[in-house]
N, C-alpha and C positions, 0 to 999 in steps of 0.2 A: 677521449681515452683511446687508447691502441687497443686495436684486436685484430688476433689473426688466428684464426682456425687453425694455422698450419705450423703456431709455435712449439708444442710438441716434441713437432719433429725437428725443429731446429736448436736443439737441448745439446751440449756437448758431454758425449761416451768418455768416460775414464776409464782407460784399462791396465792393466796389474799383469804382467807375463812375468813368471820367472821359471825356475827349472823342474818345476811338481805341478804349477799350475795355470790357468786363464784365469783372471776375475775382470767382471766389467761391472759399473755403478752406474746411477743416474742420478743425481741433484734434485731432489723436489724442492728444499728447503734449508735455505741458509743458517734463520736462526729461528731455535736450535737445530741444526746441522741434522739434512734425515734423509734417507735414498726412496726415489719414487723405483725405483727397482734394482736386482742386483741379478748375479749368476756367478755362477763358478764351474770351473771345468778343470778336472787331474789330467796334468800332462803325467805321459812314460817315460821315463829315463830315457837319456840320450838324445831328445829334440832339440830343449836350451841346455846346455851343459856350464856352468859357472858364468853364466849370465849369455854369451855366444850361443848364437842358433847356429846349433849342428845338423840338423834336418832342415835344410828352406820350404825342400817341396812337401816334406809330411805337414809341418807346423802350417803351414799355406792350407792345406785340406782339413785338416782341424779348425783353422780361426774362421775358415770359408763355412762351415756347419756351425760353427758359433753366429758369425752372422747372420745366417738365417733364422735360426734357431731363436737368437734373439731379438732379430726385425732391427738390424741399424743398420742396413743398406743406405751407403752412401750421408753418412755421418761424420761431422767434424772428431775429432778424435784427442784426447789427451794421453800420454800415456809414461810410464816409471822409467825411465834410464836402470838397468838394472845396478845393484851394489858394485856388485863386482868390477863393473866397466868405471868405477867414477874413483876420481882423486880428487880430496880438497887439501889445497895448497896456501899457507902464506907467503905472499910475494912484498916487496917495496920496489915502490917505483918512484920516479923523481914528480914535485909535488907540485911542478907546472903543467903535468900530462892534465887534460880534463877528460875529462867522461867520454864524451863524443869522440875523442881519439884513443882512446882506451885500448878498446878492441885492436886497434893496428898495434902499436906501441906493445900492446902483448904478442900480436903475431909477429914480431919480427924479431922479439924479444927471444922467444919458443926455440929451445933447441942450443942457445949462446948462454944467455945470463939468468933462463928459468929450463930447467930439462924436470922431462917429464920419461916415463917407461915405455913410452908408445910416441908415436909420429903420427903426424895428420889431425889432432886432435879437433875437437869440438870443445867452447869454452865458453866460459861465462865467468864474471867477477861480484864482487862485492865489497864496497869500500868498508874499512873499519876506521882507519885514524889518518890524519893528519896534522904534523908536527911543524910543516910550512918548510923543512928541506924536500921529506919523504912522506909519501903514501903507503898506509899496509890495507891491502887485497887481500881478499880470498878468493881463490884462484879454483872454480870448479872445471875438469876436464874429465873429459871421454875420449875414446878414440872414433872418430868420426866414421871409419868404414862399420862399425857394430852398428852404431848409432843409426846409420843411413841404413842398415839393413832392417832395422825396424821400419823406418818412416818406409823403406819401400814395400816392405811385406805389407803393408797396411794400405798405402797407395794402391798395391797391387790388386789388393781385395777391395776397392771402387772406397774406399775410408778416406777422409783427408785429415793425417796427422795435420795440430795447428798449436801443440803447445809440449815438453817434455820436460822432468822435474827428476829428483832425487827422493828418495823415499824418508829419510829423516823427518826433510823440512816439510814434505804431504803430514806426515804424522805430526810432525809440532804444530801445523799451521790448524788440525782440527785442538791439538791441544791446548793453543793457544784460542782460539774461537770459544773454548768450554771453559773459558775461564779460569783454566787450573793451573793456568804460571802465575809465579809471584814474584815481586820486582826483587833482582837484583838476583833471583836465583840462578843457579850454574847445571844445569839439566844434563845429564847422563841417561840418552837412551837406547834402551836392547830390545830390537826388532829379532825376535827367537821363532824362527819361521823352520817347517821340517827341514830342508835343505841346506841352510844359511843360518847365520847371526851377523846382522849388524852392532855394532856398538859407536855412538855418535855421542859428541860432548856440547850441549850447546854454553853458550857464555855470552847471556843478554840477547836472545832471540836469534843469536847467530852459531853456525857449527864449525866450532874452530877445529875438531880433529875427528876422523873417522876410521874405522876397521871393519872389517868384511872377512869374517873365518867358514869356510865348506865344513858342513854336516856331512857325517858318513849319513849314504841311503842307501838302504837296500831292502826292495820294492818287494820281496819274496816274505820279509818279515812282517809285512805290514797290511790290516785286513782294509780297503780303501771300499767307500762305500758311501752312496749320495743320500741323506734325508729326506725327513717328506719337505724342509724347507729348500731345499736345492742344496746346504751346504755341505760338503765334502767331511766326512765323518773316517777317522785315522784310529786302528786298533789295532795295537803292537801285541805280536806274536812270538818274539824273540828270546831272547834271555835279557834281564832287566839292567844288567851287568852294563850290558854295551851302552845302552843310554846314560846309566852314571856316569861310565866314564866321558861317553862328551858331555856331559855335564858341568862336572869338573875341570874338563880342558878351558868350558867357557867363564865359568868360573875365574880358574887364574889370569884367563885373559882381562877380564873385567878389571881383577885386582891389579895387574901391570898397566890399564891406562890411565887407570885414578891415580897411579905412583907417576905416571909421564908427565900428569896432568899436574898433580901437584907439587913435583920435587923439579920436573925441566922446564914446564912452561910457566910455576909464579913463586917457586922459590920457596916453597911452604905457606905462600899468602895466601891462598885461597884453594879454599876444594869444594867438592861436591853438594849439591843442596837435597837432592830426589835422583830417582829412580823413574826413571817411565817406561814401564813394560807393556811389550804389545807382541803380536805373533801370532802366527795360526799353527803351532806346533801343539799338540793336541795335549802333551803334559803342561801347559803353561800354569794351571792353578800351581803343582807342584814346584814348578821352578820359585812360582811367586815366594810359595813359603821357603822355599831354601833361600834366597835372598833374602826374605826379611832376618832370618837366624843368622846369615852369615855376614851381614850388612847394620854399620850402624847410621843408613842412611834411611828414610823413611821409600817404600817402593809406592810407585800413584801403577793404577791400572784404568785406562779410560773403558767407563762401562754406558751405552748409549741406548736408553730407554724411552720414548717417549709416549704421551698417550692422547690417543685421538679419536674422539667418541666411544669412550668407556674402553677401547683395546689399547694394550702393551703393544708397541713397536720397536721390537728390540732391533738394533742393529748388532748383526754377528762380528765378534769382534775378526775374523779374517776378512771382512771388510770395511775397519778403519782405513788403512791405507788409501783404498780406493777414494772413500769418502772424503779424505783429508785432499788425494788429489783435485777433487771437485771442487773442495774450495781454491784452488788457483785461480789470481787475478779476480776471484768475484770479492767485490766490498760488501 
């Protein structure tokens, strides 16, 4: 039997940056899916700004007292591509290209017979079909200078980035672990976070179409304040007005990708099966129920309990994400 005192320490950190905050996670346990510990930390406006570090050298002295703070000096490191920076793309490509030349065949491709909004991109695929002329991809891109700015702020701080992901497929990949997909269903999920909403369409374990809409912030209306559990506790001060109305905005967004979804990409043949909500936006109960009333679709909320010598171990739901990143590559 293997042992090593020293495995512990060789656990790989998941970490969650986006423009309000830090979260990092730890993996004690696969199944069922449970964090041997977590943190959170509120960034200030203006560090990440729509996913782009605008401060290097402040965000650098923050994640350096995270660090510490949280004892992972010199840790392999996972961490979220933020929304903003990612495009997923259907592409065809001819049906003799294979796998192992893939990645070129896209790079040369980039820019002629596939354009993307940015140069220099970072990519990754994934096959869906082939018909034996063509191949259809999904075609995931970033632009590689943000991308690189991570791994190096993380390198910088003695961390070895060694794996980086989309936030969707983090959240399906715990959703799919709990058991809560069902075959053949067509997954519609809204990551409703303070700053952001994602909305993501999966179709058979895969995300065939994505959106990414900014949240108005303004940090003067909002009372931010840490629990006795670490997590970041959000109490709006404002007038209730302003939050409806994004609400509403995200609203019509929702209703215009299920019309994309099902009038351009299947013709009226198929629509939507669930709802999968998730977010650390502090109204989420309330959004749930305005979904269920304005939706005749059923909404799933992943809620993560488990119990280990007579105590409840909840996991906070503004650390699914992280926890879903964990599961990466682990069987």
């Amino acid at each position: 039997m293997a042992f090593s005192l020293f495995t512990p320490k060789n656990r790989i950190i998941n970490l969650v940056l986006n423009d309000h905050s830090i979260r990092l996670l730890e993996l004690k346990q696969v199944s069922p899916p449970s964090a041997q510990r977590w943190y959170e930390r509120f960034l200030p406006p203006g560090i990440i700004s729509d996913g782009k570090i605008t401060d290097f050298d402040l965000l650098a002295n923050i994640l350096e007292q995270c660090v510490d703070e949280w004892k992972i000096q010199r840790r392999q490191v996972r961490f979220i591509v933020p929304d903003q920076l990612v495009i997923i793309r259907k592409v065809s490509v001819p049906a003799e290209i294979q796998d192992d030349e893939m990645h070129g065949y896209l790079y040369l491709e980039l820019g002629s017979s596939i354009h993307l909004p940015f140069e220099e991109p970072v990519f990754d695929f994934y096959p869906i079909s082939n018909n034996g002329k063509t191949r259809e991809l999904l075609l995931f891109a970033a632009p590689e200078q943000n991308v690189l700015e991570y791994a190096d702020l993380l390198s910088k701080l003695k961390l070895n980035p060694v794996a980086a992901d989309i936030s969707p497929l983090a959240l399906y990949r715990l959703y799919y672990q709990l058991d809560h997909a069902s075959a053949n269903e067509v997954l519609f999920s809204v990551q409703f976070d303070m700053t952001s909403v994602n909305l993501c369409i999966f179709e058979e374990n895969v995300p065939l179409v994505m959106r990414q809409y900014a949240l108005p912030f303004n940090v003067d209306l909002w009372e931010i304040k840490t629990d006795l559990s670490g997590s970041i506790v959000y109490k709006y001060t404002g007038a209730t007005d302003e939050l409806v109305i994004q609400f509403e905005d995200i609203i019509r967004e929702i209703n215009k990708l299920i019309d994309f979804y099902r009038y351009t990409l299947h013709n009226e043949n198929q629509d939507i099966s669930k709802f999968l909500l998730n977010g650390d936006h502090p109204m989420l109960t309330v959004i749930f129920d305005e979904m269920q009333e304005r939706f005749e679709i059923p909404v799933d909320v992943i809620s993560l309990e488990i119990e280990t010598k007579g105590k409840i171990d909840r996991t906070p739901i503004s650390q699914l994400l992280p926890l879903g990143l964990a599961l990466k590559g682990v069987q």
